[in-house]
C-alpha positions in Angstrom: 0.0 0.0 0.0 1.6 3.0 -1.2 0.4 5.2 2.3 1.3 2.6 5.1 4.4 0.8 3.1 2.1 -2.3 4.1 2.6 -5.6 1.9 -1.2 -5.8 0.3 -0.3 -9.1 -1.9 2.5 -11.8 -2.2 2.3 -13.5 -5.8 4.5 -16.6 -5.2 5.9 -18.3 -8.3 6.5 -22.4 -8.5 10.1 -22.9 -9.0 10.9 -25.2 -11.5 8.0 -24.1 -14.2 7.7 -20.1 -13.2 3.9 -20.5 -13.1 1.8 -19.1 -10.5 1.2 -20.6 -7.6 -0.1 -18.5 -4.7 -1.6 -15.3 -4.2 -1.8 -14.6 -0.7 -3.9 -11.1 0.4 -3.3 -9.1 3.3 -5.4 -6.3 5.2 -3.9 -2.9 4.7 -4.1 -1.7 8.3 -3.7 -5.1 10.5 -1.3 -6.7 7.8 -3.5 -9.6 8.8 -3.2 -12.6 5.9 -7.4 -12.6 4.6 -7.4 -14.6 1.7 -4.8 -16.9 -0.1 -5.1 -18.8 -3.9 -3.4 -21.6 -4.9 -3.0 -22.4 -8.4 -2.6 -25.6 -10.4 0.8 -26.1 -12.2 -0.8 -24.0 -15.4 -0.8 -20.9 -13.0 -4.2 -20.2 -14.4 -6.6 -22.7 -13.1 -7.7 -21.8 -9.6 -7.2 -25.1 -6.9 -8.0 -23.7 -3.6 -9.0 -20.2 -2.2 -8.9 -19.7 1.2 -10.8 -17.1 3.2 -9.7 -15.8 6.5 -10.8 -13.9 9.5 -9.9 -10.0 9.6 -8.8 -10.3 13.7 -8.0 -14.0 14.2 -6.7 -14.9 11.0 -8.2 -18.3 11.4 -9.8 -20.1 8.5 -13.2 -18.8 7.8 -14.1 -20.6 4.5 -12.3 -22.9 1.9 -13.0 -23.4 -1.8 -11.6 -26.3 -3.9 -11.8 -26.9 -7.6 -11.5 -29.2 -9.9 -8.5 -28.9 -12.5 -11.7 -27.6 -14.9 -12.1 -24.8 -12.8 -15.6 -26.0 -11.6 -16.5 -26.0 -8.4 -15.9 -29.3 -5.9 -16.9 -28.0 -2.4 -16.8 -25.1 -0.2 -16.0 -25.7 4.0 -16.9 -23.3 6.2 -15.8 -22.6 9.7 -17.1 -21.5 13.2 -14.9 -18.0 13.4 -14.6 -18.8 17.4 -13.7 -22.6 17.4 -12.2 -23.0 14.0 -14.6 -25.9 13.9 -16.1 -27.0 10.4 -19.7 -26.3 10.7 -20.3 -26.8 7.0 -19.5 -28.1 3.8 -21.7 -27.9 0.3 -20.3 -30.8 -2.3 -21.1 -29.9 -5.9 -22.1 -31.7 -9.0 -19.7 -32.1 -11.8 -21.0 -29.3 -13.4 -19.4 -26.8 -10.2 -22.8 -25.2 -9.6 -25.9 -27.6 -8.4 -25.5 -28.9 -5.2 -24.7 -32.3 -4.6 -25.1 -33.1 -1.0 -24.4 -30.4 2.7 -23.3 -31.8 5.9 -23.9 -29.9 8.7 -21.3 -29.9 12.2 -21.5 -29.3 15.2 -19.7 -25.7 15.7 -18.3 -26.6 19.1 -17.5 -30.1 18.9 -16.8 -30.7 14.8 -19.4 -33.8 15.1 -21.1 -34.4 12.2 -25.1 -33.5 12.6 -26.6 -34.9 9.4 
């Protein structure tokens, strides 16, 4: 950021191709990591994006995709345990819903 000299956003590069592999985001005035994307070896195709909280940094919410791009699932996570509370699988196709599982946010167990 060109007022606080704070580091907004890491691009990190995979070492034997030179493709993208990781973006990782940061919050201009904690510095906090928010949000990181990994890449597959094509440094196009999106694998994972991870989602953050602002304060804790602990993992809010997690995406995964196929190496089509389409969605596979999203995780979420209790912000106060860390818990998975959630997780939507999808259809081939990245957007109808395939099946949700539902956790307990305090103890993680599995509720349906």
């Amino acid at each position: 950021d060109p007022k606080t000299g704070n580091i907004l956003r890491k691009l990190h590069f995979n070492y034997y191709n030179k493709t993208l592999d990781r973006i990782s985001e940061y919050d201009v005035q904690t510095r906090n990591l928010i949000k990181e994307s990994d890449f597959y070896d094509d440094g196009i195709t999106l694998s994972h994006v991870n989602e953050y909280d602002l304060k804790t940094e602990n993992l809010i919410k997690e995406y995964s995709f196929n190496h089509a791009g389409e969605l596979d699932f999203i995780k979420e996570y209790d912000i106060k345990t860390g818990n998975l509370v959630r997780k939507l699988l999808f259809d081939y196709d990245g957007k109808t819903i395939a099946y949700i599982s539902k956790y307990d946010p305090e103890t993680g167990d599995l509720v349906n």
